[in-house]
C-alpha positions as semicolon CSV with decimal commas, in nm:
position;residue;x (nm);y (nm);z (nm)
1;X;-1,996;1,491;4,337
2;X;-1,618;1,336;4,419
3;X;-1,740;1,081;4,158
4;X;-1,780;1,303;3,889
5;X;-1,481;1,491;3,985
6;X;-1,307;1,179;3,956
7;X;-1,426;1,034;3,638
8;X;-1,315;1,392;3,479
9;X;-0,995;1,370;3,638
10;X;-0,985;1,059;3,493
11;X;-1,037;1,185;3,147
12;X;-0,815;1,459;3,189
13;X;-0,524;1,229;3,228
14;X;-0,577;0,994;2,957
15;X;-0,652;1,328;2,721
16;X;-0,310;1,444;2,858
17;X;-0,114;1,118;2,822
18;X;-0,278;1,065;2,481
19;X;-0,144;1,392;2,336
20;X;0,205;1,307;2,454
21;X;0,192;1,003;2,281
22;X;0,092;1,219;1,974
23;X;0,372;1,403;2,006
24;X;0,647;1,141;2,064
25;X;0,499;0,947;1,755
26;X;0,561;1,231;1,540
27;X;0,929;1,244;1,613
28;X;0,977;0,908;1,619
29;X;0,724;0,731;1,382
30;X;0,701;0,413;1,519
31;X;0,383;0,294;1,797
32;X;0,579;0,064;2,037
33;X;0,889;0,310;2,028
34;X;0,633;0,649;2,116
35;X;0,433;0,416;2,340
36;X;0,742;0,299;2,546
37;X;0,882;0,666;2,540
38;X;0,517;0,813;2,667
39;X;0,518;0,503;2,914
40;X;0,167;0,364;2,808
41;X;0,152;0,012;2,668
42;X;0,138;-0,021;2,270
43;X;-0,180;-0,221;2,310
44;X;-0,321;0,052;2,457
45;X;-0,247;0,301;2,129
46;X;-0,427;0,088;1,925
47;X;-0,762;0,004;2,193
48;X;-0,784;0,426;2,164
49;X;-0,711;0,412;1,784
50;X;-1,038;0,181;1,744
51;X;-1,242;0,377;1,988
52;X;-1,178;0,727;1,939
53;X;-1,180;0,871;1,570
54;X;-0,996;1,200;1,701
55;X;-0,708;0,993;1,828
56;X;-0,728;0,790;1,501
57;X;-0,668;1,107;1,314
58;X;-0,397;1,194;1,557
59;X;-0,202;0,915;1,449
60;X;-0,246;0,959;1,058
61;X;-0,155;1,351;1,164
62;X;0,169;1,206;1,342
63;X;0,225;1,000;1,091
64;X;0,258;1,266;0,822
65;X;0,448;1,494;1,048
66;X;0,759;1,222;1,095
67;X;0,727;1,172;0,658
68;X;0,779;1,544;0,633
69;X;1,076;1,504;0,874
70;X;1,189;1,240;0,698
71;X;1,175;1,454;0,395
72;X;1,367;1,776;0,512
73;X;1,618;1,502;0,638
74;X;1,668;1,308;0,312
75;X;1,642;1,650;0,078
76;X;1,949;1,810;0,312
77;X;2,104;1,461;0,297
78;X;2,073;1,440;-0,066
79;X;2,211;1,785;-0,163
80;X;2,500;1,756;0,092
81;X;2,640;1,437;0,053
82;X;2,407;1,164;-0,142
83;X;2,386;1,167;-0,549
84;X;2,157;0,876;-0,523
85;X;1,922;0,941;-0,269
86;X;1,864;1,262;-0,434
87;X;1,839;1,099;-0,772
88;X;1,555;0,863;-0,599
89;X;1,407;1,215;-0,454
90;X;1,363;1,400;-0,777
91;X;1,220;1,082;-0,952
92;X;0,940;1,113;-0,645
93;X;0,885;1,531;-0,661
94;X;0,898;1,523;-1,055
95;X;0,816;1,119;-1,226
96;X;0,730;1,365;-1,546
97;X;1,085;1,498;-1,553
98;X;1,305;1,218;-1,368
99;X;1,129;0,900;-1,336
100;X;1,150;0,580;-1,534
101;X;1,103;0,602;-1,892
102;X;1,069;0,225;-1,929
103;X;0,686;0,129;-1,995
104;X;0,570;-0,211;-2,072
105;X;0,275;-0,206;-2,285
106;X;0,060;-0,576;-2,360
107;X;-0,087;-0,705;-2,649
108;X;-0,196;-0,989;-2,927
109;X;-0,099;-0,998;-3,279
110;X;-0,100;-0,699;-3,447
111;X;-0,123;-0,477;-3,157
112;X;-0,462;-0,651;-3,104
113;X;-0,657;-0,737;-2,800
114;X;-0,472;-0,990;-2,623
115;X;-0,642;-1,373;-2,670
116;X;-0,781;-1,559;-2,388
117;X;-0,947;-1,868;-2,588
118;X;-0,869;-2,196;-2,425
119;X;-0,546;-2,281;-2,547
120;X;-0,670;-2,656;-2,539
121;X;-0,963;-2,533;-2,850
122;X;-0,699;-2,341;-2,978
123;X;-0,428;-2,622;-3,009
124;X;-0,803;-2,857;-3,137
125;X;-0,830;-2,638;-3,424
126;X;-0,479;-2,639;-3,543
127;X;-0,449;-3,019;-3,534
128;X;-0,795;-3,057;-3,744
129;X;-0,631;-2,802;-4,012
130;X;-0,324;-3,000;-3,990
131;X;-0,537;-3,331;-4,047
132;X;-0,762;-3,167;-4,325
133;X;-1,053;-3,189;-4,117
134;X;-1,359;-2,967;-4,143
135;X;-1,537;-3,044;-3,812
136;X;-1,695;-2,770;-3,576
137;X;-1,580;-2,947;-3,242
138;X;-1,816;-2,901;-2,952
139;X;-1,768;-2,966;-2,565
140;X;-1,960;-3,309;-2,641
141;X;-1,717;-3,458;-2,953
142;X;-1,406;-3,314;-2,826
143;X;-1,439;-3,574;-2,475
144;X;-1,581;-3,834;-2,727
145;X;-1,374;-3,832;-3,076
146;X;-1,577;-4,184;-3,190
147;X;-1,852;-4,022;-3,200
């Protein structure tokens, strides 16, 4: 019976110390920083990440929570003081209304596919017309012009 009491006692703890970790990773966003702070070993963290999905999804949970910080901290940053950072925050919240209106767009003559034929057959063909020559080249005569 002491056993079991034990091994649930056991549990227990590493439930408890696992939640504080969860909660010093969401203020601080960063494993070895939240590990050292919670006093468990960063290795650790990641042995529970791989063996226990709920922890796993602890983490991502954490994770979010300090990127929402993050955000309330930038957004009263930007408005107070920073013309940039809140330039870089509306082109996130609205890319419709703020973001880059630069697009790059590729294509072939004529607004065509763009042309992948071996540049080598390509440059083949232009030297025949150059030459006045009529001949289909294969994979066989290009190697072997003689023939």
């Amino acid at each position: 019976m002491a056993r079991k009491a034990t091994k649930a006692t056991g549990i227990k703890k590493r439930e408890t110390r696992k939640a504080r970790f969860l909660k010093k990773f969401a203020e601080l966003g960063n494993v070895t920083a939240a590990a050292k702070e919670s006093g468990i070993d960063r290795t650790r963290i990641y042995a529970w990440r791989a063996e226990d999905e709920i922890f796993a999804a602890g983490c991502l949970d954490a994770e979010e929570q300090w990127a929402d910080n993050l955000e309330e901290v930038a957004g009263a940053r930007a408005i107070e003081k920073s013309d940039l950072l809140l330039i870089f925050l509306l082109k996130g919240a609205k890319p419709g209304k703020y973001g880059d209106k630069l697009k790059q767009i590729l294509s072939g003559p004529n607004d065509g596919p763009i042309q992948t034929e071996d540049r080598v057959k390509i440059a083949a063909k232009e030297i025949d017309g150059i030459l006045g020559r009529d001949i289909e080249r294969t994979e066989d005569s290009a190697e072997d012009p003689s023939e």
